[in-house]
N, C-alpha and C positions, 0 to 999 in steps of 0.2 A: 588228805588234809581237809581240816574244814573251813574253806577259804571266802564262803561267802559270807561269812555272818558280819556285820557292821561292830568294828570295834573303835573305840577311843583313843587318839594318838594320847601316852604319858610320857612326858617327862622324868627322866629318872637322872639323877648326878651321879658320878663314880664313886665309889666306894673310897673316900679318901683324895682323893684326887683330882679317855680316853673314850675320796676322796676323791672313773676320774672323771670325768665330766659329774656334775652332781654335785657341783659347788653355786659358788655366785659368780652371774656375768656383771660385767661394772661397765657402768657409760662411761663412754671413753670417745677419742677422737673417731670421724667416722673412717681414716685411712685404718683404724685398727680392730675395727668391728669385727670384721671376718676373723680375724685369729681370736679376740676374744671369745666369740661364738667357737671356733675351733677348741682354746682353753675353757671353755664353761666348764667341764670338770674345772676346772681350777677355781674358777671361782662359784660355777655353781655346783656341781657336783658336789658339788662340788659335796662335800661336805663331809667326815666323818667319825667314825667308828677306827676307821683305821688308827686311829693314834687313841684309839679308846683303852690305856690297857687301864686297869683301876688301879688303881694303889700307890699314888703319889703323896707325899706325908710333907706337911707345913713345918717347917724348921724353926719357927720363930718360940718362943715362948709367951701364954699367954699372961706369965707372969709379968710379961716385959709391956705391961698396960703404957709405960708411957712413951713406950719407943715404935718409929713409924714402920707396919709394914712392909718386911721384904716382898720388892714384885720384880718382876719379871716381865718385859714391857710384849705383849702379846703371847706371852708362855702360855698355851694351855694346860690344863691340869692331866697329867699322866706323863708319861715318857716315851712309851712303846708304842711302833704299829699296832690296831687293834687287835684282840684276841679274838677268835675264833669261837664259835656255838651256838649259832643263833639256831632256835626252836627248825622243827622240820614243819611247821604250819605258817597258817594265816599272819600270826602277830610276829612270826620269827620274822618273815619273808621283808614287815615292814619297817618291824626294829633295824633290820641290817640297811636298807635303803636309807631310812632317815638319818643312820650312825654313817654310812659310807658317805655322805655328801657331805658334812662339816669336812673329812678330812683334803675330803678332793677339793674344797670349794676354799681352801687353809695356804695361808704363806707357806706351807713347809712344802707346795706343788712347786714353790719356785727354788728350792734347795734341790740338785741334781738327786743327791743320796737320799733324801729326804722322799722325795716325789716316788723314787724307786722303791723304797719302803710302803709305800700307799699303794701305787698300782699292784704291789707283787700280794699287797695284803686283799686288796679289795675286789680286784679283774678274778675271773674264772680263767684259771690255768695255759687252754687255748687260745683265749686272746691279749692273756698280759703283754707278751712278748709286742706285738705288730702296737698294743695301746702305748705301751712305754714309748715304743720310739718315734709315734707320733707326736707323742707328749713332748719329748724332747726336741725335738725340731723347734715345737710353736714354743716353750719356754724359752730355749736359746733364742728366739729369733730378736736382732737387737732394736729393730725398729720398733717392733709390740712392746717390747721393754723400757725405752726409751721415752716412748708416748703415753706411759702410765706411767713416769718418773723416776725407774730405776737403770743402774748402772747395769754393764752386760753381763753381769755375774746374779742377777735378781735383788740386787741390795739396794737399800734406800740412803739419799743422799745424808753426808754427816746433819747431827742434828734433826733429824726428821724420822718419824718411825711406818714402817709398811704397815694397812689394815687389810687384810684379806680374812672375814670372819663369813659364815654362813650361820644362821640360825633358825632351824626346822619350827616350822607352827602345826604341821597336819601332814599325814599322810593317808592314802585309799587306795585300795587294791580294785583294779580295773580287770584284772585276768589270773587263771592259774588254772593248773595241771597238779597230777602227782610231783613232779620234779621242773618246775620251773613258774613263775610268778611274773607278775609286771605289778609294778608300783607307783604311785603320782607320787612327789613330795611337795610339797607349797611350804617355800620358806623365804624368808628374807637376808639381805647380805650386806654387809658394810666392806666397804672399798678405798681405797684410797692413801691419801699420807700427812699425817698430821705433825702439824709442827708451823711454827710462824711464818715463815718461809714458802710453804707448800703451793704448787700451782695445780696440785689436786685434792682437793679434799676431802677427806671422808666423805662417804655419799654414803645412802640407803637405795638399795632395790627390791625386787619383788618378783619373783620366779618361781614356776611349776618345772622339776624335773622327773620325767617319766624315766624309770629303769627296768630292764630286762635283766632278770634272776634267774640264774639257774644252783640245782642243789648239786653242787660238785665238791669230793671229797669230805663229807658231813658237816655239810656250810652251803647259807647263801652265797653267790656271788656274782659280779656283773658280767654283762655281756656286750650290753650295748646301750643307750640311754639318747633322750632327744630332750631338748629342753625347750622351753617358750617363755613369753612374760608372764607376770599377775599370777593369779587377780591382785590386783591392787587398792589397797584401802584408802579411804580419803585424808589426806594428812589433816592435820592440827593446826592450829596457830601456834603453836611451838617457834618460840625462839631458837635460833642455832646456836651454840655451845662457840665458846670462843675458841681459836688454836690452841691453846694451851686447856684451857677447861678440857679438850678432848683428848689431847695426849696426854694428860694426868689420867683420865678416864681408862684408854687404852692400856697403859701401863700397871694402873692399880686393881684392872680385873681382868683377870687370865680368861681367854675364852675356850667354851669347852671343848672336851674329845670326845664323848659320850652322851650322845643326841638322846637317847630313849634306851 
């Protein structure tokens, strides 16, 4: 592989339409730190590919110019665990890291079947097993769930909807071999729960996940992953969006599965 040469992260959308540490960590109470650093796949990992499959088709008709948008309030575009094929080089190594952390870093880490579908898509083989049941511990746990405002089941209180998005800005390859890669991702992550009500808000952060790849079964996949802060840009004089401005927002743009 020719792993050194400097390339430009792109953005690419799904074709129509597709997680575990490698999501986004969300500030939260300091009793819950530690698990959220535990779930960083979840929300930073978080992030990916795994629900990247392409080919999800708009139902509406655009004939129907004066009738509002069907949405789906945090649906992202696609349906399925990612699909499988990332290149056996440098730009595969990075596409798959930037595509794994949207899905790990995604609400659907807090659906039991759901999260199972992510790690079994995105973990290399060896350590799915031992990552899943980690995973499942710090999910279940009802305290951590509690203190980011959901019921023991991961669900958000009526009237109020879950944000758990990641969204890739850059990625850099720090290391590689024939058969295995390390990758930085620097992306940012909305968290939280919107709605009038809310005692947590949507937030924005800003996280570097470093992942370990290796090429098993003709694929990236993970092995292990460490995450930090930042870098962090200087915010704006932006006003904050009201309760409602954000959960209309939430709801009328599906966030993606298919980071690059």
């Amino acid at each position: 592989m020719n792993l050194g040469d400097d390339h430009q992260t792109r953005t690419r959308l799904p074709d129509g339409g597709g997680d575990v540490y490698g999501g986004a960590r969300r500030a939260g109470r300091s009793s819950s730190r530690s698990l959220v650093t535990v779930v960083g796949v979840v929300v930073l990992l978080i992030a990916a590919i795994a629900f990247a499959n392409r080919g999800g088709d708009d139902s509406s008709s655009a004939s129907e110019a004066g009738d509002k948008p069907k949405t789906s309030s945090t649906a992202p575009t696609g349906k399925h665990p990612v699909q499988s094929g990332f290149a056996h080089d440098e730009q595969g190594a990075q596409s798959a890291a930037a595509n794994y952390a949207v899905p790990l870093g995604s609400d659907g880490m807090f659906d039991k079947t759901r999260r199972h579908e992510i790690v079994n898509a995105v973990y290399a083989p060896e350590v799915a097993s031992s990552r899943q049941a980690a995973l499942d511990g710090a999910y279940s746990n009802e305290e951590f769930l509690a203190n980011i405002g959901l019921d023991k089941n991961g669900r958000a209180p009526k009237g109020q909807t879950f944000v758990s998005r990641v969204i890739p800005v850059g990625t850099k390859l720090t290391a590689s071999s024939a058969n295995s890669a390390t990758v930085e991702v620097w992306y940012t992550s909305l968290f939280g729960l919107s709605g009038g009500d809310s005692t947590n808000p949507v937030t924005e952060s800003w996280y570097t996940t470093t992942y370990q790849l290796t090429w098993s079964n003709n694929d990236w996949k993970v092995t292990d992953f460490q995450q930090k802060d930042g870098p962090v840009p200087v915010g704006r004089d932006q006003k904050a969006s009201t309760a409602d401005d954000m959960t209309k927002a939430i709801e009328e743009y599906g966030g993606f599965t298919y980071a690059r």
